[in-house]
N, C-alpha and C positions, 0 to 999 in steps of 0.2 A: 419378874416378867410383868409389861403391861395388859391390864384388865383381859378379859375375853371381848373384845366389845369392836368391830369393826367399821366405821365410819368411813362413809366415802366423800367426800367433800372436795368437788368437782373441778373448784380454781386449785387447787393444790393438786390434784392428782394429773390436768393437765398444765401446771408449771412444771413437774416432775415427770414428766413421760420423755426421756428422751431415750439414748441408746447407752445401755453399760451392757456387764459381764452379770451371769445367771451364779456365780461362784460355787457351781459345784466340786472348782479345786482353784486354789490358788498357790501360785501363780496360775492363771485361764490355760488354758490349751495353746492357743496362738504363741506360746513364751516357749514348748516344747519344741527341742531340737534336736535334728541325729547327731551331734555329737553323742548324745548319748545314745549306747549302743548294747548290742546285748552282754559286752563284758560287764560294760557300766551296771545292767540290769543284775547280773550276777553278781558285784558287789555289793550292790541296795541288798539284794535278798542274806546276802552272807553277814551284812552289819544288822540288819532286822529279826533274824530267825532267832528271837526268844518266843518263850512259851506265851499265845494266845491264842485267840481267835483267828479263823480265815473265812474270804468272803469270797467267791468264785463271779464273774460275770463270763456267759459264754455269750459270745456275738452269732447269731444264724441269719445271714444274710440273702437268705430268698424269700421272695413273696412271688403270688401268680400272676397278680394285675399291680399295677400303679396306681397310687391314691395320688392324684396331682397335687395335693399339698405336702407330700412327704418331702423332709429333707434329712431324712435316713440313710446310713450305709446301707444300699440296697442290690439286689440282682434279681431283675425281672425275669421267670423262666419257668416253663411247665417241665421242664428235664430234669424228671427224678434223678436220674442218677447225677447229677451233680452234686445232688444230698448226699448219696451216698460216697462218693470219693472226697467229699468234703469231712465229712464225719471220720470216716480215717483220715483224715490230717489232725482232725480237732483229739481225733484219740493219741498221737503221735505227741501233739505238746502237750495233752495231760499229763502222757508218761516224763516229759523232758524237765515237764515245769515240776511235777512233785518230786523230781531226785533235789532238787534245791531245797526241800523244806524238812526241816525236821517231823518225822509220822506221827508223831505223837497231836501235833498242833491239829484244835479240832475246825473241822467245818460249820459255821453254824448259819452260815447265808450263802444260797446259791440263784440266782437270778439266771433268768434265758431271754435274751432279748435280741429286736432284728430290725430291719427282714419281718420275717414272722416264723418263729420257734417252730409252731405245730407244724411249717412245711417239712421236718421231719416226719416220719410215720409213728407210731406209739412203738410200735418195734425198734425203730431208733432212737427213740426218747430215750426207753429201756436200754438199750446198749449206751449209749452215754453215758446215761447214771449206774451202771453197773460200772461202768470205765472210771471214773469220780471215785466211786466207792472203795474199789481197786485201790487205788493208789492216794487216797487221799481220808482222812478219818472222819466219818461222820458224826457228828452229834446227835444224840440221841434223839428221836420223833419231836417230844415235847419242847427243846434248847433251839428247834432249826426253825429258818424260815429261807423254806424252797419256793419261788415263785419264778411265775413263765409270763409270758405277754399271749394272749389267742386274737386271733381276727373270726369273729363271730360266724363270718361269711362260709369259714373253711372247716370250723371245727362242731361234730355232733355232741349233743349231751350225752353220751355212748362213749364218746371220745372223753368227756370231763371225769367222770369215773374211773376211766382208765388211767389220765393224767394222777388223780387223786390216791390211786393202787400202786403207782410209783414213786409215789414219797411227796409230789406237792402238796402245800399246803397253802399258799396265796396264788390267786389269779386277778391279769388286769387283762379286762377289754375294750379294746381302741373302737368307739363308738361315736364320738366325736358332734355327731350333730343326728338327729331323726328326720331332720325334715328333705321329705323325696327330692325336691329341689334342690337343695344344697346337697343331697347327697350326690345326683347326678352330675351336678358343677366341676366335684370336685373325682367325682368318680370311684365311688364306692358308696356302693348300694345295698342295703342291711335295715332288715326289720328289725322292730322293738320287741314281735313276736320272739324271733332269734336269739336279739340280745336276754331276752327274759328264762327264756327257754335253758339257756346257760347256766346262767346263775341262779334261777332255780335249783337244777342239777348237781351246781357248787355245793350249794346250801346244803343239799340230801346229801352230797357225797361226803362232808365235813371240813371244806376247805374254810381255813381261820382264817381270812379274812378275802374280797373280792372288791377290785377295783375298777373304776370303769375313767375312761378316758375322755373328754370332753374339748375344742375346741372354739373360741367365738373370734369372730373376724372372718371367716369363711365367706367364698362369694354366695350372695344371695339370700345371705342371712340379714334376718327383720327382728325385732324385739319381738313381734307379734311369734313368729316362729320358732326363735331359739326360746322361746317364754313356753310355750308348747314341747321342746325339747326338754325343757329342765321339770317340768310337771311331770313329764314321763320318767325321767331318771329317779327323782323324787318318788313317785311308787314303785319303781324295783329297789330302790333304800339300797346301793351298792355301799361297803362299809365305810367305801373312802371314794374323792370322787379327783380328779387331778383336773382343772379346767387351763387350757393355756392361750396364752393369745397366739394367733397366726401371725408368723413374719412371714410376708410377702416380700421373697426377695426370686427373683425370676433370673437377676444375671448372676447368679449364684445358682441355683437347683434349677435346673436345665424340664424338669418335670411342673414347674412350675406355670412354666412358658403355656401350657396349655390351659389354664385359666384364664378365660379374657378379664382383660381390663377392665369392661366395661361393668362385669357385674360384682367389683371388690367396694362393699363399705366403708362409706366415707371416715377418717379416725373419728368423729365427734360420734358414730354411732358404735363404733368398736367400744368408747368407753361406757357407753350406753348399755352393751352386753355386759360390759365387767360392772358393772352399777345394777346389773338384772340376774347376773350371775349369784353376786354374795348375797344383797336381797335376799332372793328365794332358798339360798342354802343355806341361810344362815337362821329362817324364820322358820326351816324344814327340822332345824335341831344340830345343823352340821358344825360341828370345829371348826374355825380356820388357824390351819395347823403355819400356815407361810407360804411366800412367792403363790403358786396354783394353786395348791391341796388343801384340802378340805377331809374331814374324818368324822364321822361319828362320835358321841362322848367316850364310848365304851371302848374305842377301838386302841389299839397299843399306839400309835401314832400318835392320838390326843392323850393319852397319860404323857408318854415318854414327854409331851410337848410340858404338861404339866408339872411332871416332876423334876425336870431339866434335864434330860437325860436324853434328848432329841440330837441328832445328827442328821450330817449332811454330808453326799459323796455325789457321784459320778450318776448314780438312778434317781437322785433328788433328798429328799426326805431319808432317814430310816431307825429306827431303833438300836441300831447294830453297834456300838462304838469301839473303836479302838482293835478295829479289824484290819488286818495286811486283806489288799484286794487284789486277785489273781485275774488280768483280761487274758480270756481265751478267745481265740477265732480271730477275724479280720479287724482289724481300724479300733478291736479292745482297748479301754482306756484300763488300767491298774493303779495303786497305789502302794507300793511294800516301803515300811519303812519312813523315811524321808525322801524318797522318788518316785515321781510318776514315771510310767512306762505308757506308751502307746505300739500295738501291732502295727504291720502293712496293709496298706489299703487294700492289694488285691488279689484276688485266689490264686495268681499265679506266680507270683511273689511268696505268700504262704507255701505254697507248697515248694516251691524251690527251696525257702529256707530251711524247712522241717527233713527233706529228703537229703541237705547237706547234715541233717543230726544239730540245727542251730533253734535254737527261739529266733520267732518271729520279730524282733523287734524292729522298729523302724525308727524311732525316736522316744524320750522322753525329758523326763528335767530332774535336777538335785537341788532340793531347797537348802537353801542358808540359812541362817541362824535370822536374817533380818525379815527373811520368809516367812517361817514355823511362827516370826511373833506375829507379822501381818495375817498370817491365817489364821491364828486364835482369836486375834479381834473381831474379826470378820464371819469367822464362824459362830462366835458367841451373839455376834448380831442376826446372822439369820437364824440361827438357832434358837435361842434364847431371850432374842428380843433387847440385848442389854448386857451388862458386864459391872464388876468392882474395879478400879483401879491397883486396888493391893492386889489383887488376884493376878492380874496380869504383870504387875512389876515383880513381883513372886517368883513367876514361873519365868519370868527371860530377864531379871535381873538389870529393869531400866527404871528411870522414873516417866511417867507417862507422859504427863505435863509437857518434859521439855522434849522429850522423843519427836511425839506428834504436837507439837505446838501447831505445825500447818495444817494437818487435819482439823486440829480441835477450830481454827481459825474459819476452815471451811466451812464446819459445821453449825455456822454462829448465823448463819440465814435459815436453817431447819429450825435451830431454838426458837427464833423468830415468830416461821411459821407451823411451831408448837406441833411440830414432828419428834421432836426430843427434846429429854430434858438431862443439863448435866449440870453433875453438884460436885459437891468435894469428894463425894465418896466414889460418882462412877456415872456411867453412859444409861438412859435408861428410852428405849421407845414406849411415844405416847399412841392413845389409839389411833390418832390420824396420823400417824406415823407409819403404823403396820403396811400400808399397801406399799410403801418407798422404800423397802429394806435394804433394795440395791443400789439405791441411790444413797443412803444412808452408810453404806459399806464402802460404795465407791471411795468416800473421803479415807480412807485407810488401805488404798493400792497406791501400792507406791509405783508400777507400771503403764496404768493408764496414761499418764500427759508425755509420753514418751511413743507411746503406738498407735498405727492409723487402723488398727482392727474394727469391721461393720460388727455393731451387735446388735439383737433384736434389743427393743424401745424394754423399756425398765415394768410399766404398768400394761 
C-alpha cells in the first residue's frame, strides 16, 4: 500500500475529473437485468449457501421533508401508517428470504438505510430486529456491526439510547454542511447543537463507532463557509467522517429541479472544497481511508485499511469481507454468491410480490469467470491501493501481462503522470495517485466503451 500521505495537486486532479463508475460492485448496476429473476435469485442462493458470514441491508424508504439534493430511493410522507403496513411486508421477506439460507450461518453486519431508518418508531425498530433475530442467527454482541443512518432533525438523544438497547452499535449522521444558507438552499435545516447533542449521547450510550455525513458542492457554498463547516465537525471528532461531492443532475432527480441554478458553485470551486476538505482532515489526525472517507487512526476502518483487510460493497467501505449480502425492502441492492440481486422499485410492486408468497426481485446479474477476475483487480485497487501480479494469475489462472495488455497500455499516461507505478512484480498507487482510484480502475472494465451510462465526475 502507498504511504499515508495525500497530495492534492491540482493540474492532475482536474485532468482526471471526469465521469466513471463509484465500483461499489462490478459489473455497476446499469449492467443489471430482469432476466434475472427471482428463480435465478434462488439458484445464486442454492450454489452459495456454504458456511459463512451474512450481511443484511434493510431499505426504509420514508423521510418527512425533502432534502433537494437527495437522489435517494425515497417516499415523502407524514402517513405513519405506511410504516407500519410496510414493516409487514419487510417482515414477510425476512421470513421468505431466511427459508433459503442455511440457520446455522451467522449474521455479523446488519445496516438500515433509506429514506430515513428512524421514520420507524423504536417500537418498530424493535419488532424488526426481533423479526431478524427470529429467523436469522446473530452474532454475538462483540463479532456484530449493527448500524442505522438518523436524520438529526427527527431523532432525540432519548431516542439514541434507545437505538443503542436494541443492539446497535454504529450510527451515521447525514449532516452534510452547517452553514444556515446552504442549509436552507438545499432544504434541511439542523443545528450543530443537534448534531452534537446526538453523538454526544452515542458516545454515553457506547455505540463503537459514529459517523457523520458531509457534502461539498452544495449551492451557496463558499471556502470561507464549508471551512467553518469542517471546524465544527472537526470538534465533535465523529470517528469517521464520509465527505462526497454533489452530482447535480436535475434531469435525472426531479427534487433537484428545486435548486436554482443560479446559486450552484462554479467546478474550479468544488475542487477548492475537496482541496479544503483533505487539508483540514487530514492535519485534524483523520485517515483517508479512499474515494470520500476519512477515519480516525484508531478506528477499525483505518486498521482494516492497514492491514489489508478493507473491503468494499454496496454502503462503500467496510470491514466485513466475504459476506453473502441480503437486500431487503424496495430498490435493495444484495450480493450472494456470484450474483447481484436488486428489489422493486415501488411499494406496490413489493407488496404484490410478497402477498403472491414470491421475493421481491426485480433484476440482478450472474458474474462470469471474466467478471470475478475484473472485480479482483478492481477491488484490490480501491481497496488496497495496488496488487502482486502472481496473486492475481494465482487465483483465475491467466498471465496478466497478456490478459490486460490494453489496460496496462491505457495505464501508460498515469505512469507518466506518476499516479502509478508498475514493475515486474505488480500495480502499485503512488500518493498523487490516491485521489484517482476510479479513474485508475476504470482501465480494468471491460464494459465502459461499450455503455452510454451518466456517472458522477470521478474527483
Amino acid at each position: 500500500m502507498s504511504a499515508d500521505i495525500l497530495p492534492f495537486e491540482r493540474c492532475l486532479v482536474e485532468k482526471y475529473d471526469r465521469p466513471g463508475p463509484r465500483y461499489t460492485s462490478y459489473p455497476t448496476a446499469p449492467h443489471f437485468h430482469e432476466a434475472f429473476d427471482t428463480s435465478a435469485y434462488h439458484a445464486a442462493v442454492a450454489a452459495s449457501d456454504q458456511p459463512g458470514p451474512l450481511s443484511v441491508y434493510v431499505h426504509v424508504p420514508f423521510c418527512e421533508s425533502l432534502c433537494y439534493y437527495c437522489a435517494c430511493s425515497k417516499i415523502i410522507t407524514h402517513n405513519r401508517q405506511r410504516a407500519t403496513q410496510y414493516l409487514g411486508y419487510l417482515k414477510r421477506e425476512i421470513a421468505l428470504q431466511a427459508e433459503l439460507f442455511d440457520p446455522s450461518r451467522v449474521m455479523t453486519q446488519l445496516h438500515l438505510g433509506g429514506g430515513t431508518p428512524t421514520f420507524l418508531s423504536p417500537d418498530q425498530l424493535a419488532e424488526l430486529l426481533e423479526c431478524l433475530n427470529r429467523h436469522f442467527h446473530f452474532a454475538a454482541e462483540h463479532e456484530r456491526e449493527f448500524s442505522l443512518e438518523v436524520d438529526p432533525r427527527t431523532v432525540t438523544p432519548e431516542q439514541v439510547f434507545a437505538l443503542r438497547n436494541l443492539g446497535f452499535n454504529r450510527l451515521s449522521l447525514g449532516v452534510q454542511d452547517f452553514d444556515p444558507a446552504v442549509q436552507q438552499a438545499v432544504n434541511r435545516v439542523q443545528s450543530e447543537a443537534e448534531v452534537r447533542a446526538l453523538i454526544d449521547a452515542a458516545r454515553e450510550a457506547g455505540f463503537a463507532s459514529v459517523s457523520m455525513d458531509l457534502i461539498y458542492g452544495l449551492p451557496l457554498q463558499t471556502r470561507d463557509s464549508f471551512a467553518r463547516t469542517l471546524e465544527q465537525v472537526i470538534a465533535i471528532r465523529p470517528d469517521r467522517i464520509a465527505a462526497y461531492s454533489y452530482a447535480h443532475l436535475p434531469h435525472l432527480f426531479k427534487a433537484q429541479r428545486l435548486i436554482r441554478d443560479a446559486d450552484m458553485p462554479p467546478p474550479s470551486r468544488k475542487l477548492e472544497l475537496l482541496e479544503l476538505t483533505i487539508e483540514r482532515l487530514t492535519a485534524a489526525g483523520y485517515v483517508y481511508i479512499g474515494m470520500d472517507h476519512f477515519a480516525l487512526p484508531e478506528d477499525e476502518l483505518s486498521l482494516a485499511r492497514r492491514d489489508g483487510s478493507l473491503q468494499r460493497n454496496f454502503q462503500g467501505y467496510s470491514t466485513q469481507g466475504e459476506c453473502d449480502m441480503i437486500g431487503l425492502g424496495i430498490t435493495s441492492i444484495g450480493r450472494v454468491g456470484n450474483a447481484y440481486s436488486q428489489n422493486v422499485k415501488t411499494t406496490s410492486e413489493y407488496m404484490a410480490c410478497l402477498d403472491a408468497g414470491r421475493i421481491p426481485v426485480l433484476r440482478g446479474y450472474c458474474l462470469t469467470a471474466e467478471d470475478r477476475l475484473r472485480a479482483d483487480v478492481i477491488a484490490a485497487l480501491m481497496c488496497h491501493e495496488g496488487f502482486r501480479f502472481a496473486d492475481i494469475e494465482q487465483r483465475h489462472g491467466i498471465d496478466f501481462a497478456e490478459h490486460f495488455a490494453d489496460a496496462l497500455d491505457q495505464l501508460s499516461e498515469m505512469v507518466d503522470d506518476g499516479l502509478i507505478e508498475i514493475s515486474q512484480v505488480g500495480i502499485r498507487v503512488l500518493p498523487a495517485g490516491r485521489l484517482m482510484l476510479r479513474n485508475i480502475a476504470m482501465a480494468f472494465d471491460g464494459y465502459l466503451a461499450s455503455e452510454s451510462v451518466r456517472y458522477s465526475r470521478t474527483v
